[in-house]
DOGU-797856 format. One record per residue (C-alpha): x, y, z. Coordinates in steps of 0.001 Angstrom, whole numbers, plus 524288, in hexadecimal, padded with zeros to 5 digits. Layout:
// DOGU-797856
XYZ/...
***
This chain:
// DOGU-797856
CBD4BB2B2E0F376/CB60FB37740F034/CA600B38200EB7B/CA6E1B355F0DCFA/CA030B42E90DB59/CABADB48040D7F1/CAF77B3FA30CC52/CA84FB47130C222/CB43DB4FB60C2DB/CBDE0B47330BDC4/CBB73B3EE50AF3F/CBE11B32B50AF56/CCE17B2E3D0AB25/CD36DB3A9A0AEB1/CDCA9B3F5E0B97E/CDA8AB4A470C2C7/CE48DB4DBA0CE8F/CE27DB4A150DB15/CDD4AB55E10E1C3/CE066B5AC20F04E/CD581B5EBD0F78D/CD798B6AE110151/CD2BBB6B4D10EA1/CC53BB715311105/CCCE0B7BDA116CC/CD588B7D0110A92/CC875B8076101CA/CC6D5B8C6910C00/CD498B92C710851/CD853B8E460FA81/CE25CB96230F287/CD91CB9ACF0E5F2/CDD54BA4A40DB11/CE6D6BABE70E711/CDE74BAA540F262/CD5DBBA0450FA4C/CC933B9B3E0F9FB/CC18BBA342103E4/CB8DCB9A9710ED3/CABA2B9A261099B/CA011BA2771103E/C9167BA3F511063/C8B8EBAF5D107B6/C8EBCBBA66110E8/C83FFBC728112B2/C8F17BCE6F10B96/C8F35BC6661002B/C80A0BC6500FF69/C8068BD5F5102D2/C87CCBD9550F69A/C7EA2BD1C30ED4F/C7341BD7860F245/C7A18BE3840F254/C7C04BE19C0E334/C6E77BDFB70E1E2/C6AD1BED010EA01/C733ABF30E0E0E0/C6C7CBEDE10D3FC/C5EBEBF1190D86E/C62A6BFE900DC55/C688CBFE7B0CE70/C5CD0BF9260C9C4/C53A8C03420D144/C5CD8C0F850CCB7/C5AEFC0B3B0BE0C/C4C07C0ADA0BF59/C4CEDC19070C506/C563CC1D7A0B9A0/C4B93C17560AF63/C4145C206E0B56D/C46FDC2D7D0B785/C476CC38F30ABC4/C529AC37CF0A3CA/C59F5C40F309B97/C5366C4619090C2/C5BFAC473D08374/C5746C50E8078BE/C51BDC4D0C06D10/C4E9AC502605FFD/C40AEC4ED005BFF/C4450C4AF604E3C/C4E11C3ED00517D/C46F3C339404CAB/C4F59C2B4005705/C44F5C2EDD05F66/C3948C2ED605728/C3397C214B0587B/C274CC1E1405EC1/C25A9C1BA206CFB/C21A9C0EA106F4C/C1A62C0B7007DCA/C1A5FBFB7307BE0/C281ABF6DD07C10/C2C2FBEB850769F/C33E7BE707083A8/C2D44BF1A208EF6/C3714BF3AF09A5D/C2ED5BE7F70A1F5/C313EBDF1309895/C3F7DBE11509748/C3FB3BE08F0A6C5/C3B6FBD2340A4CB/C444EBCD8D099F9/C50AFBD4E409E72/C4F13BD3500ACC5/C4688BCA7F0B1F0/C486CBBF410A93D/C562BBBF690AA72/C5264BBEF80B8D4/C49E7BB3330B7AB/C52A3BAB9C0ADCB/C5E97BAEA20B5E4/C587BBA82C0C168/C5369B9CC70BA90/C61D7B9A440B609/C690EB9ADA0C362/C5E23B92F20CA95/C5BCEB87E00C1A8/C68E6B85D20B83F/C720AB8AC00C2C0/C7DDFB86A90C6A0/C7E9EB7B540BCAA/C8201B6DF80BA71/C8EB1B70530C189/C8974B6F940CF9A/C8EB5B63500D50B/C8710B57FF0DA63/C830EB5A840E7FF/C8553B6A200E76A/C7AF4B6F9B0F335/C6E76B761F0ECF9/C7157B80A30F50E/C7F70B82DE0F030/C7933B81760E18A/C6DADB8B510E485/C77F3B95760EB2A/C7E2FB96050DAE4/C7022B95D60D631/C6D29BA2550E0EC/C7A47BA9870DD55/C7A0FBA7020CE57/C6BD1BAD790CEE5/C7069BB8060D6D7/C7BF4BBBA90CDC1/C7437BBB820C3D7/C69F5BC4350C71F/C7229BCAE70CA81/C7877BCF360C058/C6BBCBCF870B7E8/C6876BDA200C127/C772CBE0620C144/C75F5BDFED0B0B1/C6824BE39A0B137/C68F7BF01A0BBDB/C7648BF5DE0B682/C6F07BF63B0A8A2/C639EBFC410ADEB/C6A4BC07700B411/C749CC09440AAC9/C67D6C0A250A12B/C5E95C12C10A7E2/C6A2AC1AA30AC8E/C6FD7C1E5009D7C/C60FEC224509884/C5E12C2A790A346/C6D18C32420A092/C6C31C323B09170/C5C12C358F08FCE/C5DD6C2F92080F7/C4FEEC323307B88/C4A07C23F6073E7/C45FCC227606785/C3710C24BA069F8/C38C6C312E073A5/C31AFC3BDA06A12/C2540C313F06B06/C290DC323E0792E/C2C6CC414407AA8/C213CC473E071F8/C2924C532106FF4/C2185C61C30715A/C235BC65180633B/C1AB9C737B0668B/C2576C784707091/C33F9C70C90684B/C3B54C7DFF069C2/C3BC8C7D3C078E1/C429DC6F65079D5/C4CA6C720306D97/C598EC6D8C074F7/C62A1C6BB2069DB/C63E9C6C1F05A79/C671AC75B0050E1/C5755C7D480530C/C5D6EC8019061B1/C6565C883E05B32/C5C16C8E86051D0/C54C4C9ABD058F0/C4B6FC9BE504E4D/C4464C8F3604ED6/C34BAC902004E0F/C2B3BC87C3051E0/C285AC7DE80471C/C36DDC7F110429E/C3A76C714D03DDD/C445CC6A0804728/C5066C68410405E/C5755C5BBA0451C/C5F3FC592A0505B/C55EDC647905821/C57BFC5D93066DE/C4B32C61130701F/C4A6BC5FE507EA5/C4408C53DA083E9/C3A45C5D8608A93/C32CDC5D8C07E8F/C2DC6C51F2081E4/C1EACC52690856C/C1BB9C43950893D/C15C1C4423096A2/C1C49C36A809AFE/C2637C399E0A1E3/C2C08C2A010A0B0/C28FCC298309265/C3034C34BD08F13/C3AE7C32DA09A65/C3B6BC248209511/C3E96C2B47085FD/C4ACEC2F5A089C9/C5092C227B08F7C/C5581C1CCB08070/C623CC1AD508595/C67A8C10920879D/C5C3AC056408692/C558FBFF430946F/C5057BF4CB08E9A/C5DE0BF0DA08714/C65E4BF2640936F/C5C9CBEAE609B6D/C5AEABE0AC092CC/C68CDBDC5508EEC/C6C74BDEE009DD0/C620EBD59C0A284/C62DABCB31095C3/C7169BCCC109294/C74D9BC9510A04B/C6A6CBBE0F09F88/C703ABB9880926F/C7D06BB918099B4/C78A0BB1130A540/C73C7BA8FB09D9B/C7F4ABA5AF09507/C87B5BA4470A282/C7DE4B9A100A988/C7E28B915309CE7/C8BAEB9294097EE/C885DB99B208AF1/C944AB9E9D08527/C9CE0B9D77079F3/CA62AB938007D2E/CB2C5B95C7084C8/CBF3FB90FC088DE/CBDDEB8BAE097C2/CC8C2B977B09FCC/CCEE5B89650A5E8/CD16FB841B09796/CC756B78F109D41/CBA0EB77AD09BFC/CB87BB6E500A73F/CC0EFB74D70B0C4/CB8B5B82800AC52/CABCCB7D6F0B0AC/CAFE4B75A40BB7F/CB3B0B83780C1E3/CA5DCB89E30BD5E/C9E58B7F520C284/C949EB82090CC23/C9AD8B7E8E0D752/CA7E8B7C710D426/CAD7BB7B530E1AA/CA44EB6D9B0E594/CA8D1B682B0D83C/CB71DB683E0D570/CC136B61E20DC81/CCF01B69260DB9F/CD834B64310D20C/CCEACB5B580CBAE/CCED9B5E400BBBB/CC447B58700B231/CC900B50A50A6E9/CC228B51DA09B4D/CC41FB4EE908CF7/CCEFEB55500857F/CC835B524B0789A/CBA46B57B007383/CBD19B4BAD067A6/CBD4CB407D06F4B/CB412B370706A9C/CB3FDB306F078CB/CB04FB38F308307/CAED2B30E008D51/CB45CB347209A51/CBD26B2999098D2/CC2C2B2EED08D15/CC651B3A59091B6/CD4C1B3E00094C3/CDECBB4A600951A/CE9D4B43AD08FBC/CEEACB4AAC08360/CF60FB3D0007FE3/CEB94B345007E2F/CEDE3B2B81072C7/CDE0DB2810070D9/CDD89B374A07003/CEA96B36EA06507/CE43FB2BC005EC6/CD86CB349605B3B/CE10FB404F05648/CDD6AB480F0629D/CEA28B4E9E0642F/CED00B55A707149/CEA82B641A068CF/CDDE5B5F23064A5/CD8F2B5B4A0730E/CDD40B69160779B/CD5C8B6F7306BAB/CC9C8B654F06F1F/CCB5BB695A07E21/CCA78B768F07A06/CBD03B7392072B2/CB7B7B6BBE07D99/CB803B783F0890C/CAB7BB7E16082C9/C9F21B7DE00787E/C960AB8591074A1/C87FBB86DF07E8D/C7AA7B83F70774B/C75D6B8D3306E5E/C68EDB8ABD07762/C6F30B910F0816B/C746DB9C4907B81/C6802BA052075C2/C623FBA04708495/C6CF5BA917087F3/C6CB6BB22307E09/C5CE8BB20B07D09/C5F50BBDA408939/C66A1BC6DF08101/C5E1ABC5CB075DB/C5252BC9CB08024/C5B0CBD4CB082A0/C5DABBD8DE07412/C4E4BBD752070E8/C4BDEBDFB607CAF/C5558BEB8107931/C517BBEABB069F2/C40EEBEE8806DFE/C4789BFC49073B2/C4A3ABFF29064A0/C3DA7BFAB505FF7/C35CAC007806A3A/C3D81C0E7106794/C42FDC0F2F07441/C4F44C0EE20710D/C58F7C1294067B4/C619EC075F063E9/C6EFBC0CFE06A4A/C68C7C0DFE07673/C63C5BFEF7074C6/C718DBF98A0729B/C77B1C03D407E44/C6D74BFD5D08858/C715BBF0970849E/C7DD6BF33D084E0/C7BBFBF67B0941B/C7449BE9F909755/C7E59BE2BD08FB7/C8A4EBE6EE095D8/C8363BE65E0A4D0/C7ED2BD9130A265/C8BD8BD5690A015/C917BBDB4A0A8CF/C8833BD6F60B3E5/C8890BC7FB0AE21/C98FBBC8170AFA3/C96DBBCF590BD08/C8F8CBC42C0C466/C91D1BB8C90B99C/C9EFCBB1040B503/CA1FABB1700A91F/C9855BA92F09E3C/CA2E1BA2E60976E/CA974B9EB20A391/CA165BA0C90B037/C9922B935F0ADD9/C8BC9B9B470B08D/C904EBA1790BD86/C8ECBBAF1C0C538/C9AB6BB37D0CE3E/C9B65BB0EF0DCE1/C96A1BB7B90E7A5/C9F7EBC2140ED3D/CA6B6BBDFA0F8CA/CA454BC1E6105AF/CB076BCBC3106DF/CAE1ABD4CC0F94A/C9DEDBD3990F9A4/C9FD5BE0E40F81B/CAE5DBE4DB0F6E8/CB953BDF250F15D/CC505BE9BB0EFAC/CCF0CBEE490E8A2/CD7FEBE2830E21C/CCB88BD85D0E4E9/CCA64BCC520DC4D/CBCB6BC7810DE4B/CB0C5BCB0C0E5F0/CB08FBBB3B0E97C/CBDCBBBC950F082/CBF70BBE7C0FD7B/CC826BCA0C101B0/CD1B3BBF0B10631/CDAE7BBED60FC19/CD172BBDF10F27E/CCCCBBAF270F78C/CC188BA9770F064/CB51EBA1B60F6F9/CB6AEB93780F567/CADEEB8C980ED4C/CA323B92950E350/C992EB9DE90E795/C902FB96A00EDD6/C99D1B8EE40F626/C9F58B9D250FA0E/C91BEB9F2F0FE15/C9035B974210975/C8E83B8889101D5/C95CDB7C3C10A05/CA2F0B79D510858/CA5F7B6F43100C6/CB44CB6CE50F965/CAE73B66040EEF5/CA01CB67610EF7B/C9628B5DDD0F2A3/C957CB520F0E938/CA4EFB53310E732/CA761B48960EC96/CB0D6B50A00F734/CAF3BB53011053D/CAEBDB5FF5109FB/CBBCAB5F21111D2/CC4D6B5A81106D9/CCFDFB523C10C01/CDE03B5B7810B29/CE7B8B573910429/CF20CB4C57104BF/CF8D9B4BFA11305/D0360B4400117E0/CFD62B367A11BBB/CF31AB378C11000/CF4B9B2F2E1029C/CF559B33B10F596/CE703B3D4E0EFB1/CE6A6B42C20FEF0/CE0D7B359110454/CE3F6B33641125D/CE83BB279D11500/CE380B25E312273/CD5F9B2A7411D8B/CCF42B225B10FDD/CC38BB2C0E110E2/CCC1DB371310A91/CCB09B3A9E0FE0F/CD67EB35800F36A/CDA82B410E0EB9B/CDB9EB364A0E0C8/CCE25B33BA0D8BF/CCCE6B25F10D437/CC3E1B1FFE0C941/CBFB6B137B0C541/CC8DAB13C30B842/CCEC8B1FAB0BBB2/CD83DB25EB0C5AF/CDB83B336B0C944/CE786B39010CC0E/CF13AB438F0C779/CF961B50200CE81/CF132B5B570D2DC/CF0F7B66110C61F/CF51DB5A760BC75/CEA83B595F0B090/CE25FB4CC00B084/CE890B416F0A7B1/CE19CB35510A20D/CE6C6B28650A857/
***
């Protein structure tokens, strides 16, 4: 008889098919979406060139953005009388650029690290899971996510610094800035109706729309005035939502905050039993969880819990078989704690406090706010989806690791970057297993050895139990009040 361990799986009065366990050999080369399950390997150099190669990238990114934020831009005309650039210059910000370094980017750092190390990967590890195979998904979760808080961050900053430098859109306090040479206007006329006008005097009123020449500027700092000319579109917006958006987002996905959603399997049970940490040491194949049909039964007990849509005790109580579907239905999700949305969202709002002192402080006008957002926005987004599943249905997690074979290429007509170029085969096992962790079938603390008996030959009795060998295991579970049996792909049915 197998270690109990794996009787958690299975409620109690319920049915599950016998399953057939594959040979060790068998897990190597199994048939998967088209193509096998690839032998697992250690983290190759190649693998862990290409990350490191992303990061060499992102600096350089990073160090080409600070170069754009300190080089002259271009200069737009102006007009001396547009009162859009008339307010006061201000030298204490209400958020300086230090300060928004902190909140947008280092805190995420710090909070993003504090997540993967100490609440990562859950309450789904199974009993007897290695430390080290649990602190290789801490490692990787931390890595994919600073990573992408960096790939949000730097494609923001760029993007940013690159756009003021090209449009040289003056802000609203660059006259406080410029102090204009009012004795000499007539040389730095550029546009207007007076351009026009050959007999214009000295102390000739400007009439409006009269565009000068940013050389009439006579402020000797060269950054001050250089700096007057960057309005568009907002630093400190982009930054912000690209360092506290993403956060916001990271957040949600480690601690399930979402609206509530339909499961893709049409189960809740079978949907996180394939997001669980480590999926591969915890599920046995062709072993279903039975679970109530009902969310109004007024005894819950695992004993009173059954599948059959004939159950006169369920009649009795007007439960018809339409109203356990509808209840089913109710029963896949609910709505997180408000608690926890308010620590999600308590990120954006940073952001959104951050990018509203640019209009206070006069630095910028409040289309250029809502454009720089805009950019942090859409690349923490983007960024998030690039190294992170889906919130409402990735159960917290970041991708994979590349395989070995497309670390760096994959090809024309590729599916994945985890395949190998083997007919597309996929790694056996979750990330960390592909990274070099023991093989085990069924984990440690399933209750399974690690060479599963094959299936039924001649000369072996019914489950796959050898009959010249008791020390097999029976392919049919037996409980104390309960047994197990049923075809392989048949739903579980009460006794």
């Amino acid at each position: 008889m197998p270690d109990d361990s794996i009787r958690p799986l299975i409620t109690a009065r319920s049915f599950s098919p016998a399953p057939t366990y594959p040979t060790r050999d068998t897990f190597d080369t199994m048939d998967l979406a088209g193509g096998n399950v690839a032998k697992k390997r250690k983290l190759s150099w190649v693998v862990a060139l290409s990350y490191a190669i992303d990061w060499i990238i992102l600096i350089a990114v990073g160090v080409v953005g600070y170069i754009l934020g300190h080089i002259t831009p271009n200069k737009r005309p102006f007009a001396l009388d547009d009162r859009n650039i008339s307010f006061p210059y201000a030298e204490q910000e209400t958020v300086p650029v230090w300060l928004a370094v902190v909140i947008s980017v280092m805190c995420p750092i710090v909070i993003i690290a504090v997540i993967c190390l100490v609440f990562v990967p859950g309450s789904t590890v199974p009993r007897g899971t290695p430390k080290s195979l649990i602190w290789q998904r801490k490692l990787w979760e931390l890595h994919q996510g600073w990573l992408g808080l960096a790939l949000s961050v730097m494609a923001s900053w760029i993007i940013t610094n690159g756009m003021k430098n090209l449009f040289g859109k003056p802000r609203p306090d660059l006259l406080d800035r410029c102090k204009p040479d009012m004795d000499n206007l007539e040389k730095y006329i550029v546009g207007g109706l007076l351009r026009l006008n050959s007999t214009w005097t000295p102390g000739h009123v400007l009439g409006p729309g009269t565009l000068v020449s940013p050389n009439i500027c006579t402020n000797t700092d060269k950054a001050v005035l250089d700096d007057g000319f960057r309005s568009y579109p907002s630093g400190h917006s982009s930054s912000a939502s690209a360092g506290l958006v993403y956060l916001s987002l990271f957040i949600a996905s480690k601690f399930a905050i979402t609206i509530p959603f339909f499961s893709s399997s049409g189960s809740s049970a079978d949907h996180e039993s394939t997001a669980a940490a480590f999926p591969s040491r915890t599920r046995i194949p062709s072993v279903k969880i039975s679970g109530p049909d009902s969310y109004e039964l007024s005894n819950r007990s695992p004993s009173a819990l059954t599948n059959s849509i004939e159950d006169p005790a369920l009649l009795s109580k007007g439960v018809t078989p339409t109203n356990r579907k509808i209840a089913a239905v109710r029963r896949q999700a609910a709505a997180p704690p408000l608690y926890l949305l308010l620590v999600a969202i308590i990120p954006f709002f940073a952001s959104v406090y951050i990018s509203g002192s640019r209009w206070w402080d006069f630095r910028h006008h409040a289309f250029d706010i809502l454009f720089g957002y805009l950019i942090g926005l859409i690349g923490a987004i983007f960024a998030f989806r690039y190294y992170h599943l889906p919130i409402s249905r990735g159960a917290g997690w970041a991708w994979g690791p590349r395989s070995q074979d497309k670390a760096f290429w994959a090809g024309v007509g590729s599916y994945s970057y985890a395949t190998s170029r083997t007919r597309g085969t996929y790694r056996s096992g979750d990330e960390e297993e592909a990274l070099g962790a023991p093989m085990e079938p069924y984990g440690r603390g399933s209750g399974m050895s690690s060479v599963a008996p094959v299936a039924p030959r001649k000369g072996q009795g019914q489950g796959g139990v050898d009959t010249r060998d008791d020390t097999s295991y029976s392919g049919a579970v037996r409980d104390e009040d309960s047994s197990y049996t049923g075809a392989s792909g048949n739903e579980p049915h009460a006794r």
